[in-house]
N, C-alpha and C positions, 0 to 999 in steps of 0.2 A: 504493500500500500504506500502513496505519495506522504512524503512527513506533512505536508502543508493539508492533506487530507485526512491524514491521522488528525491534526492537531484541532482541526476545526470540529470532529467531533467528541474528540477529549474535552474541549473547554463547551462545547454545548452540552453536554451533561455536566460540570462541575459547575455550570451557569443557572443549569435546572435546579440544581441541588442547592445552588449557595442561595436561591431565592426563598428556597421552600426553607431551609435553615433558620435564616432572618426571621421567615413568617410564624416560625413555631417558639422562639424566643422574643420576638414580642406577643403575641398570643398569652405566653407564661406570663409575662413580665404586666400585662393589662390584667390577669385575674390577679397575680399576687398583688396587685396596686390597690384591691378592693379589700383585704383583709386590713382590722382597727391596725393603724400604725402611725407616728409621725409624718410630718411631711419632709422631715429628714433623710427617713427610712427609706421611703418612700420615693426623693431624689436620689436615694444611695444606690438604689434598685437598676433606675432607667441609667445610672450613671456607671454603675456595671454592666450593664448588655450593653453598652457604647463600646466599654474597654472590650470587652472580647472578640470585639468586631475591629479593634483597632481602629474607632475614628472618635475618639472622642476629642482629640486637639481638631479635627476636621468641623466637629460638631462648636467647639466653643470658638473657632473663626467666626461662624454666623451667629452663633444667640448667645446671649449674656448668660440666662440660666438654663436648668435641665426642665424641664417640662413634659409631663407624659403626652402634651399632642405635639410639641414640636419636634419631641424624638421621634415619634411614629413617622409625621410627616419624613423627616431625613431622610426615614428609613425605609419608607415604602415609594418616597417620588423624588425626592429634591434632586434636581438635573446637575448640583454640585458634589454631589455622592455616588464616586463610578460602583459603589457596594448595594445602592438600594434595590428592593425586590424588581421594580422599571429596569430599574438599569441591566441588573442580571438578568430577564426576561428579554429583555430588549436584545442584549446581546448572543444569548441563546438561539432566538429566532434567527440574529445575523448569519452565526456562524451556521444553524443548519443550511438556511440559503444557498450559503456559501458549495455547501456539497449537497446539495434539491438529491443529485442522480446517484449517490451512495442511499442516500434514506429509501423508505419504502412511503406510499401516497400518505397512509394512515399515522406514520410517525410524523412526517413533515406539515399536515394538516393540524396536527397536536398543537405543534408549536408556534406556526402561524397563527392560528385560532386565539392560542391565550395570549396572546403579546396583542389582538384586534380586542378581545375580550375586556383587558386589563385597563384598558384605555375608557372603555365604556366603565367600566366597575369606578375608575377615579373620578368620571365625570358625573355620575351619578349620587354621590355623597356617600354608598355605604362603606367609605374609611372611617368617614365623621360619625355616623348615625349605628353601626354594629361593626368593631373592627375586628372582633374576633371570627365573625361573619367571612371577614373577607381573606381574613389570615386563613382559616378551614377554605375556601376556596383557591388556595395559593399551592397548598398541602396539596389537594385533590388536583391539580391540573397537574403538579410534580408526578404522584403515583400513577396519573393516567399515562404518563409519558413515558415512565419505566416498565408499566404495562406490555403497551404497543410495543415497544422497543423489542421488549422480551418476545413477544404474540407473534410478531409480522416478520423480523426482519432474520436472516443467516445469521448462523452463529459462526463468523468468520471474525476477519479482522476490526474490522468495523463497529460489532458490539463489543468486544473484547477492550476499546479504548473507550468506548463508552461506559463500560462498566469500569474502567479503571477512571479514569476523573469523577463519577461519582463518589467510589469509594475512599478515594483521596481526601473528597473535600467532606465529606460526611467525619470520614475521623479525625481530620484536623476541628472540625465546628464540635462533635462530642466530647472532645480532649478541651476543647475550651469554657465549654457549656460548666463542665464537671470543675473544673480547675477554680472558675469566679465563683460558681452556685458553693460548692465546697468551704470556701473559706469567707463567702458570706455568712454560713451559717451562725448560728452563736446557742449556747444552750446555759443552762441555770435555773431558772427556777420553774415552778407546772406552767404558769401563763406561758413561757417563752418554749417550755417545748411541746405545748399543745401547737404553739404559731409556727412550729418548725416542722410539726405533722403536716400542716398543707405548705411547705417550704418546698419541702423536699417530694411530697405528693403531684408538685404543682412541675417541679423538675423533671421529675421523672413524666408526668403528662405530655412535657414540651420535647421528649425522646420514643414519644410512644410505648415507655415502659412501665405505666401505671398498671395494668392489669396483667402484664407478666410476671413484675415482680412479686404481685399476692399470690404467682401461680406457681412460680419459684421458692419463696418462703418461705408463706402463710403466716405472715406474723406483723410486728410493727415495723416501720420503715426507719431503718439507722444508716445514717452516715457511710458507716463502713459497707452494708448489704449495697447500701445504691454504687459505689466506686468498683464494689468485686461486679456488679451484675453489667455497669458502661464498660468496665475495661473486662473482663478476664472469661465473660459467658460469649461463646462461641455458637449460642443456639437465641442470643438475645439480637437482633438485625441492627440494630445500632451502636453495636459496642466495639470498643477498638480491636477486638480477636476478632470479631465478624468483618471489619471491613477491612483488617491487613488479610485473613482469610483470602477474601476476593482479588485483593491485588495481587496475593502471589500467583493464585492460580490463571489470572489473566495475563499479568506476565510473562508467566510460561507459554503461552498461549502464543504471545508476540516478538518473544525474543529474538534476539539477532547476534552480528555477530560484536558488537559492543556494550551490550548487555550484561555481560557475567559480574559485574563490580556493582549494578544495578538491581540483581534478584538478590545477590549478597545480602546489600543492606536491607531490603525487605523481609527476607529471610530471617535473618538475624534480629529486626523488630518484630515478627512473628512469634519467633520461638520463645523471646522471652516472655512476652505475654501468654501465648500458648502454657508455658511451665511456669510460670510466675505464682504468685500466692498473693491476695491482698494483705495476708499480716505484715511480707517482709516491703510491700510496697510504702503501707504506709508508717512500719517504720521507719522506711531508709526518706520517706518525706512525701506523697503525693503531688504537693506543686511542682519540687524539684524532678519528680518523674514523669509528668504530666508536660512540661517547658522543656526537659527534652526530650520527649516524643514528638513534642511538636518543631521542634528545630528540627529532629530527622524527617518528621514526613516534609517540610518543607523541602529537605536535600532531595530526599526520593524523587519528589514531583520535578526540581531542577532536573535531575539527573535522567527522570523517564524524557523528560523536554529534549535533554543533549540528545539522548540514546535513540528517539524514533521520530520526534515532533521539532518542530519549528524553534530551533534557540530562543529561549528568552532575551532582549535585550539588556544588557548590563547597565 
């Protein structure tokens, strides 16, 4: 396959994904906004899911303070955030264009569809008027496009890079979700860890893991259960052993002959999560394990770039 055609479908899936990401982290972030808390708390909140997303110096260029509509806005339109849900839609749609004659009709109609869709959805107010509303419909045109993907098209080259820029950008956004939610938390007295039962309820919602993990446990939700269940369960679809999972085996799938230094490090962050344990995780520190995992999948994703796709510009 052409690296310029590789690359355009690698980043229309991690474009799909990084939209649908955003929409499920503000989604969290508007119900946990509605539990009693200060209006400290409360900016402390939208002011974390800024950070995770690394724009929050981006964000305090245009507005003095944090606000939960004017974060949404950022995040879902503002034409000066190449990160928001438009933006990564918009760019999705591009790049499939870009390759109409690799896709199949029903994938390529996906994607056009919700980027004409999106547009109507803005102009109509249901950001303003239900925006969890609209975040569930951001989710829903994501899985309908991994659907298709899966339904219609060969399992050659072509989904193989598709399935890898999802999985990439899914475990880079889990690795972050867990890292801020993590050490926001705080615990002490009954009030405050009744408010951490829908903290971490509300986390795990925004990962799709709320009724796995009752299915998993059966028990109360702790700190430690939710970190073993995102990073180390390989039957959970959003955990970081599920999506380095996917990458190795698509890797292999694509490999060449400048590859071998590139399934390594995959490799090698598979297994140890594979064999890992969360007791020695979060002794040896969760953040610090967490920062760098996410420094390697950033290398991976360079290095898949060098190895098949279109060099990143330096």
């Amino acid at each position: 396959m052409l690296s310029r055609t590789a690359d355009h479908l690698f980043w229309m899936a991690r474009y799909t994904e990084r939209a649908e990401n955003t929409a499920r982290m503000l989604d969290v972030n508007v119900q946990t906004s509605m539990l009693p808390q200060s209006e400290q708390d409360a900016a402390q909140g939208w002011r974390a899911m800024l950070g995770i997303s690394e724009l929050q110096q981006a964000y305090d260029r245009k507005h003095g303070t944090v606000e939960a509509r004017a974060v949404i806005d950022f995040m879902v339109r503002d034409p000066s955030n190449p990160s928001s849900i438009a933006a990564c839609l918009k760019e999705a749609r591009e790049n499939a264009r870009a390759v109409r004659g690799t896709l199949t009709t029903e994938v390529w109609e996906i994607q056009n569809q919700t980027w004409l869709d999106l547009q109507k959805r803005l102009d109509n107010g249901v950001l303003e008027h239900d925006p969890s509303q609209f975040f569930e419909w951001v989710k829903y045109r994501s899985h309908l496009s991994r659907g298709v993907t899966l339904g219609t098209m060969l399992r050659d080259d072509a989904v193989h890079f598709i399935r890898l820029g999802t999985f990439l950008e899914r475990a880079d956004n889990t690795a972050r979700i867990l890292d801020v939610k993590f050490h926001g938390a705080r615990g002490a007295s009954e009030e405050q860890a009744q408010r951490d039962f829908y903290y971490w309820a509300a986390l795990l919602r925004s990962v799709s893991g709320f009724e796995i993990y009752r299915k998993v446990y059966r028990d109360i939700i702790t700190p430690a259960r939710v970190a073993e269940l995102l990073m180390l369960r390989a039957d959970m679809p959003r955990s970081l052993l599920a999506c380095m999972d996917e990458v190795v085996q698509n890797l292999q799938q694509v490999r060449n002959d400048l590859s071998r230094d590139t399934e390594r490090l995959a490799g090698m962050l598979h297994a140890e999560l594979q064999f890992g344990r969360i007791e020695d995780i979060l002794q040896a520190g969760l953040h610090d394990t967490l920062t760098e995992f996410l420094q390697r999948i950033y290398e991976l994703g360079n290095r898949i770039s060098r190895d098949f796709l279109v060099p990143l510009a330096a």
